[in-house]
C-alpha positions in Angstrom: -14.8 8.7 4.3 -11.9 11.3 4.2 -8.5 11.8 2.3 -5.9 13.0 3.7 -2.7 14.3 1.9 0.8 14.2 3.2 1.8 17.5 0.7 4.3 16.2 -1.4 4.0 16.0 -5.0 3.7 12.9 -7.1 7.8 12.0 -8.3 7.2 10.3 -11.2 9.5 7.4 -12.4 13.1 7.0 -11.6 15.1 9.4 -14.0 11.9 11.5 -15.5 12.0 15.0 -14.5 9.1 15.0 -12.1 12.1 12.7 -10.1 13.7 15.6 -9.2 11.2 18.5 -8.6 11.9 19.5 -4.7 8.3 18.7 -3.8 8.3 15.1 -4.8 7.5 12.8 -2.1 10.9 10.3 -3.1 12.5 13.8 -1.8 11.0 14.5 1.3 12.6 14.6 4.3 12.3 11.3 6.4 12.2 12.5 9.6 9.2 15.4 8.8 7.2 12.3 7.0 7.3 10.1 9.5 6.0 13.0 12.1 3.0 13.9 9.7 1.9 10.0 9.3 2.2 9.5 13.4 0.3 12.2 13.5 -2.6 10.5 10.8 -1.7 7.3 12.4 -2.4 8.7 16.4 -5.3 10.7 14.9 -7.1 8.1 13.1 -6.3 5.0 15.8 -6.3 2.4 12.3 -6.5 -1.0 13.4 -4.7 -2.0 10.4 -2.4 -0.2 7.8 -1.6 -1.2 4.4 1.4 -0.2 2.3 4.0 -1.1 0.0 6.2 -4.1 0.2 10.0 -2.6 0.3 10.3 -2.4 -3.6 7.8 -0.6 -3.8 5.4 -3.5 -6.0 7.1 -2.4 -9.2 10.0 0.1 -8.1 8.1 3.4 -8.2 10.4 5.7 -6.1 6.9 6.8 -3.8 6.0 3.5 -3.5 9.6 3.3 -1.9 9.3 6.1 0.3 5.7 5.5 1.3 6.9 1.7 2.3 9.6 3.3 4.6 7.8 6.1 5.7 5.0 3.7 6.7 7.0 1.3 8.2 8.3 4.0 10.6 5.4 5.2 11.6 3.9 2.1 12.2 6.6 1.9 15.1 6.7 5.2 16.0 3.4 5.8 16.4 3.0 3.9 19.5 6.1 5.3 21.4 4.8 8.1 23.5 8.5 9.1 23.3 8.3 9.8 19.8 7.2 13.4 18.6 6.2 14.3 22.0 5.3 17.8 20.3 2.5 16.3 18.8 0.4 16.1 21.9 -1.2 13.1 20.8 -1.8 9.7 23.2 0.6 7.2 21.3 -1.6 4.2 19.4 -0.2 0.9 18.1 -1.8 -0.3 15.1 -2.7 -4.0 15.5 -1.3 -5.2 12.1 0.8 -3.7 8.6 0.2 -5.3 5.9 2.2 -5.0 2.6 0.2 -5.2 -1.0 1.2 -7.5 -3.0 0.7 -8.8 -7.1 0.1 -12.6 -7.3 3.2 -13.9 -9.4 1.0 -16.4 -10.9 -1.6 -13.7 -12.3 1.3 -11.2 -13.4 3.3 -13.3 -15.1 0.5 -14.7 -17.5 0.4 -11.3 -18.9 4.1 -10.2 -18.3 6.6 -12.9 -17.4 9.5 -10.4 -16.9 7.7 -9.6 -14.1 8.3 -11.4 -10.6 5.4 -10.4 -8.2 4.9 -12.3 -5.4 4.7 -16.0 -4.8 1.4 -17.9 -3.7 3.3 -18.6 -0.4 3.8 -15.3 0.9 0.6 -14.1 0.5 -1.2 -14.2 3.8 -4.6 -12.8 2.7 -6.9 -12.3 -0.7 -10.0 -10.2 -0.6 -12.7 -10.2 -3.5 -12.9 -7.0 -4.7 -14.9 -7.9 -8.0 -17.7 -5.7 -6.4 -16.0 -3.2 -6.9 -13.9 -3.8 -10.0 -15.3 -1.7 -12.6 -14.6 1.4 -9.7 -10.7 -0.1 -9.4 -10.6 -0.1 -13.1 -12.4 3.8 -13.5 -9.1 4.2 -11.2 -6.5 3.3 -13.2 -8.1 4.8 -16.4 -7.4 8.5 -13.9 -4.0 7.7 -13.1 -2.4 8.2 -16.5 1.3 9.1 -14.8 1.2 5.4 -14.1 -0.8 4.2 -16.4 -1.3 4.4 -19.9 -4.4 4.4 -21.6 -3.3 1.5 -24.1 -1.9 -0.5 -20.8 -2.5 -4.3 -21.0 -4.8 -3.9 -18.4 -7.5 -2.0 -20.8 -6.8 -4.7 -23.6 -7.7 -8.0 -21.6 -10.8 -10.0 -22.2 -13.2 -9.3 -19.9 -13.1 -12.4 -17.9 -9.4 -12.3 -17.9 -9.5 -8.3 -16.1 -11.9 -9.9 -13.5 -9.8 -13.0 -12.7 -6.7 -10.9 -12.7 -7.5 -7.5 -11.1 -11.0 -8.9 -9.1 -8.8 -10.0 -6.1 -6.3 -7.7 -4.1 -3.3 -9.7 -2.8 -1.5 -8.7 1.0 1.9 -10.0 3.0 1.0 -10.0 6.8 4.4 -7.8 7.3 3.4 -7.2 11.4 0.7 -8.2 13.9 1.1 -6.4 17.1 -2.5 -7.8 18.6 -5.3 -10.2 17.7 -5.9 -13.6 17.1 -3.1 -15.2 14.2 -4.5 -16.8 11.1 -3.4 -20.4 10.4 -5.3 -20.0 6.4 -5.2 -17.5 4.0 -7.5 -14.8 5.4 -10.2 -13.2 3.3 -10.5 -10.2 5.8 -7.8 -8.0 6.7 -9.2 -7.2 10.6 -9.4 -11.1 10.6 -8.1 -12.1 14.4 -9.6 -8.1 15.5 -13.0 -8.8 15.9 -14.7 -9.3 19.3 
């Protein structure tokens, strides 16, 4: 329902121009991005927060920093000794979850690439509702992705099978009941 920015710039690849520009988030100051995400974080009271796995699923440098900045935060957020100034009540997220990309899946259409194995992943969710709205998004995000990318030249089916499910590592759970399966619902164990 609402999108909220951090201010930082998008940094491009590792060694492209846009890597260096003193607005790019793989620049920012730790300390000050941690603050502002605490301050989303005891704002918003989420349940659950999703990020990046520590490389950042394929090495982007924000990837990187939002995986650390996140991770922080997480911790942070919940210390009512921490940014104090903020005169927010501290709130600890129940669970972090990191995304992840299926090695199976990934390496049927790029076996260089390692992605994650079947026996880390902690929960799948079917997103093929909303597939043609995940694929409108990558079509928009042309600093990542370019409009010949495999992803655009699959069969049909194959795009479905392969980008219809979104893949997540349990990282933390803080509260809530602990899944024995695979879950299929990422406030699984929250409900009352």
């Amino acid at each position: 329902k609402e999108l909220r920015l951090l201010g930082y710039r998008d940094s491009g690849m590792a060694g492209t121009p846009a890597n260096n520009h003193p607005d790019a988030f793989w620049r920012a100051n730790f300390d000050e991005a941690v603050r502002s995400m605490v301050k989303h974080i005891r704002e918003l009271k989420p349940h659950v927060i999703v990020t990046y796995d520590a490389f950042g699923a394929y090495g982007h440098p924000d990837h990187i920093q939002a995986h650390r900045v996140t991770r922080a935060a997480f911790e942070a957020a919940s210390d009512p000794r921490c940014y104090q100034d903020l005169e927010l009540e501290a709130w600890q997220p129940a669970k972090l979850y990191y995304t992840a990309i299926r090695h199976e899946d990934i390496a049927e259409i790029n076996p260089e690439f390692k992605g994650t194995p079947d026996e880390l992943i902690t929960a799948r969710i079917d997103i093929r509702p909303y597939f043609d709205t995940k694929l409108a998004a990558f079509r928009v995000h042309k600093t990542q992705i370019a409009p010949d990318e495999f992803f655009f030249s699959m069969s049909a089916d194959l795009q479905e099978r392969l980008l219809g499910y979104e893949h997540f590592i349990l990282a933390v759970q803080k509260q809530g009941k602990v899944s024995s399966e695979q879950e299929n619902d990422l406030f699984y164990g929250l409900h009352s």
